[in-house]
C-alpha positions in Angstrom: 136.4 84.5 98.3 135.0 83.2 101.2 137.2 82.3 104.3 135.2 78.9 104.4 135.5 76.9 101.7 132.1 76.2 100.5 130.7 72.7 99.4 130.1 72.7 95.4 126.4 72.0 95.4 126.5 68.4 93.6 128.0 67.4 97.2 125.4 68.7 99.5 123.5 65.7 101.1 119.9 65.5 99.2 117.9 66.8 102.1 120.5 70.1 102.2 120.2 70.3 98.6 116.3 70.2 98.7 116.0 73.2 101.6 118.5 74.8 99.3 116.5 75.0 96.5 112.8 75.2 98.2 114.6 78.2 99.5 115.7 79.6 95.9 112.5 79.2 94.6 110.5 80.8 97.0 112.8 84.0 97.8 114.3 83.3 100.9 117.8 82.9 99.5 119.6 85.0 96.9 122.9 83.1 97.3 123.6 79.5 97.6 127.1 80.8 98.7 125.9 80.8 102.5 124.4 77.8 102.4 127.2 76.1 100.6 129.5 77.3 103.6 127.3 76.2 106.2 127.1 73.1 104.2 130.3 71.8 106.4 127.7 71.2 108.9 125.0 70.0 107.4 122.6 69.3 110.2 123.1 72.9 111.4 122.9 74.4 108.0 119.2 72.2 107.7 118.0 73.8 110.6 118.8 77.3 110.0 117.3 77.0 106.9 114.0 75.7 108.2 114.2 78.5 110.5 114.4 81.0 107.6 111.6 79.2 105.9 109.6 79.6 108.8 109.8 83.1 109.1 108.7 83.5 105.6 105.8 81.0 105.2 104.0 81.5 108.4 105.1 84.4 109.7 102.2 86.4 111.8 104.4 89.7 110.6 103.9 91.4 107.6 106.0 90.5 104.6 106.9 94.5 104.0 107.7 94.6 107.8 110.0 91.7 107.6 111.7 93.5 104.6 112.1 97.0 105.8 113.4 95.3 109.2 115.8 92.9 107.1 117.1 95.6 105.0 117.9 98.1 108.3 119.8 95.3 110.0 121.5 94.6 106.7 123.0 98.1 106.8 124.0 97.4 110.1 126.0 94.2 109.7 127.1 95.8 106.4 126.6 92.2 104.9 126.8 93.0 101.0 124.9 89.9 100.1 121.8 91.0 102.5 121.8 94.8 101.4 121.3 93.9 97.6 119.0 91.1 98.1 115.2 91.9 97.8 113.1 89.8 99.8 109.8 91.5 99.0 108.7 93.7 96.0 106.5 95.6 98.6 109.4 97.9 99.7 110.7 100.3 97.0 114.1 101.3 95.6 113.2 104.8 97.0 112.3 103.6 100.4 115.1 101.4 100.5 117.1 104.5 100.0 115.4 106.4 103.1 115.0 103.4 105.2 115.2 105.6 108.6 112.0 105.2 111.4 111.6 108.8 111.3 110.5 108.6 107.6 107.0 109.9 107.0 106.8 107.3 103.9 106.8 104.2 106.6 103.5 103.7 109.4 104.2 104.1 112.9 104.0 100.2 113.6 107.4 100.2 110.6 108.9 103.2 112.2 108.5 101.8 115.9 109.7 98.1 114.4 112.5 100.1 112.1 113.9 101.6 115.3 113.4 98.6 117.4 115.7 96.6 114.5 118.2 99.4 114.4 119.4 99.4 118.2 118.7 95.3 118.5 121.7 95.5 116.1 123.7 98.3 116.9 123.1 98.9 120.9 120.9 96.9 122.6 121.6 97.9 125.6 119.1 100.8 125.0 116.7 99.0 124.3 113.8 99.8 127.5 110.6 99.6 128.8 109.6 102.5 126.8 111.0 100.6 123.2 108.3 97.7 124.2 105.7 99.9 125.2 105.6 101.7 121.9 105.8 97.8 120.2 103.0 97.1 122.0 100.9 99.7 120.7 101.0 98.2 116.9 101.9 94.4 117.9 100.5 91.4 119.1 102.3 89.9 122.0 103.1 87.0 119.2 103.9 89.3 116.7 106.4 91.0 119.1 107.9 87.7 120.4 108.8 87.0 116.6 110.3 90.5 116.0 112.6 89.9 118.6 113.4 86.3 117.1 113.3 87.5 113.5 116.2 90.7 114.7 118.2 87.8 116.2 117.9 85.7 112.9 118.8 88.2 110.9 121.5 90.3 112.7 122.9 86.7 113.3 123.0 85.6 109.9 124.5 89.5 108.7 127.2 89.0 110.5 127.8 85.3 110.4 127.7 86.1 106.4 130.0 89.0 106.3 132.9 87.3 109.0 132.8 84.0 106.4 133.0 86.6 103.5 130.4 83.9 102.2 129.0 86.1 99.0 
């Protein structure tokens, strides 16, 4: 049960309720639960889900390394409703399973992202020169810019999701 009480959907205001589904229907949500519970604050809950939309319809990152990034930080937050959810059917069960940046199965642009994602969520503070250096070698400077925002998006929401025990 979530620790915020979610809105039932036939309360949200219309313009909520049309991100909500736009969202639902294109694969950017798997649970309405969040939303609901950010729902308290609608105009916030709007723009976090145009932000989310954003990442997904014109996104200068691949789809698969959105995924594999998604799923990584995922495990980190250890927000249930973010682990099962599948975002992209370019990332397989079996890679899901091995999601690690030393993994053979992913390029080295997904292994350098995959180990970028992992300490942006677990210990930043490690992060260096040397981390952006090897970024730079597979990503543009824009594509880099939106990894960083796309980590801070998604670790955000992890956690923000897990604390409300929004499922």
């Amino acid at each position: 049960m979530s620790r915020i009480q979610p809105l039932p959907l036939e309360q949200l205001p219309a313009s909520l309720a049309d991100l909500l589904q736009k969202g639902v229907s294109s694969g950017v949500l798997s649970s309405t639960v969040p939303i609901q519970v950010w729902a308290n604050s609608p105009s916030h809950a709007q723009g976090w889900l145009a932000l989310l939309d954003l990442f997904h319809s014109d996104s200068s990152l691949p789809e698969r390394l959105r995924e594999l990034v998604r799923l990584k930080i995922a495990g980190i937050t250890n927000c249930r409703a973010c682990q099962v959810a599948r975002k992209s059917d370019q990332v397989s069960e079996e890679e899901v399973a091995c999601l690690s940046a030393d993994d053979d199965r992913f390029s080295a642009g997904e292994q350098v992202a995959i180990r970028f994602a992992q300490l942006f969520a677990s210990d930043y503070t490690a992060i260096d020169e040397g981390h952006f250096a090897a970024l730079r070698q597979h990503f543009s400077l824009e594509q880099l810019t939106e990894l960083n925002m796309y980590c801070a998006l998604m670790l955000a929401g992890g956690r923000m999701t897990f604390v409300q025990q929004a499922y």
